[in-house]
C-alpha positions as CSV (number, residue, x, y, z in Angstrom):
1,X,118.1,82.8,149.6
2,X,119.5,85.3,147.1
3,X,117.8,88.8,146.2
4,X,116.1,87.1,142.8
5,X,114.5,84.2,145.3
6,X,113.4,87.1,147.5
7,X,111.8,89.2,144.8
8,X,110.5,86.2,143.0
9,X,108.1,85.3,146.2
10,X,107.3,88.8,147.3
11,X,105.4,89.0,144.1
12,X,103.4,85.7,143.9
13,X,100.6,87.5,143.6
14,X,100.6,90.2,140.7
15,X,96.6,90.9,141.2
16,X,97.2,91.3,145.0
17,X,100.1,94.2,144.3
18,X,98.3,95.9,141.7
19,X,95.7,96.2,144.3
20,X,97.6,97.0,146.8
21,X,99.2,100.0,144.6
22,X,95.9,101.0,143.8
23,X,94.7,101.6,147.2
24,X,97.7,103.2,148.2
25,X,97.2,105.7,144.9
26,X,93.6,106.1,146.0
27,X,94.4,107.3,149.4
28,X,97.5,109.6,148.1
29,X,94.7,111.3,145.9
30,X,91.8,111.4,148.9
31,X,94.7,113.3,150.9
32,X,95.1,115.7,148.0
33,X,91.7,116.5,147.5
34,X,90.8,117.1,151.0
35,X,94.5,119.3,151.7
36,X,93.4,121.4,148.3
37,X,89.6,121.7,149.2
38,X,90.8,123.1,152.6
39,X,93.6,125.1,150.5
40,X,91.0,127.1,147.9
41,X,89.2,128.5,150.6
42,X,91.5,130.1,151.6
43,X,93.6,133.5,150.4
44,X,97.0,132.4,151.5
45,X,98.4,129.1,152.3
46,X,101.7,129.1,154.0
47,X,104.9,127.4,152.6
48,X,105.0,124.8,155.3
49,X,101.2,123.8,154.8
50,X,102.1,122.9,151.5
51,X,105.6,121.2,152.4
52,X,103.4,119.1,155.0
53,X,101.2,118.0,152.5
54,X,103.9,117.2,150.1
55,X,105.4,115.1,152.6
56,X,101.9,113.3,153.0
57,X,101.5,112.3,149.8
58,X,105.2,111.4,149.7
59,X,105.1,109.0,152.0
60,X,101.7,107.4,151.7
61,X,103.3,106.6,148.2
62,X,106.5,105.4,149.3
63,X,105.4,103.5,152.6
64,X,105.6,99.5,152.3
65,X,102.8,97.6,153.1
């Protein structure tokens, strides 16, 4: 089977991936709402808070389903 036959039938569905992608983006955006609610209150957030949640989001966006 060559890369082309591969791609060709990981993408039967084009309604199933964009919803798939949109759920994905939804839960990247719930994890930045609740990291930045905890964040404004606050004074000072430390650089590795914010590297942890970059990471997060990173790979909730990245991650194959």
């Amino acid at each position: 089977m060559t890369d082309q036959q591969i791609t060709d039938t990981q993408t039967l569905d084009p309604m199933a991936e964009q919803a798939r992608r949109d759920a994905v983006l939804a839960e990247a955006v719930s994890v930045i709402d609740g990291a930045l609610a905890q964040m404004m209150q606050r004074e000072l957030v430390s650089s590795g808070e914010v590297a942890d949640l970059l990471l997060d989001v990173r790979t909730l966006l990245t991650a194959k389903h």
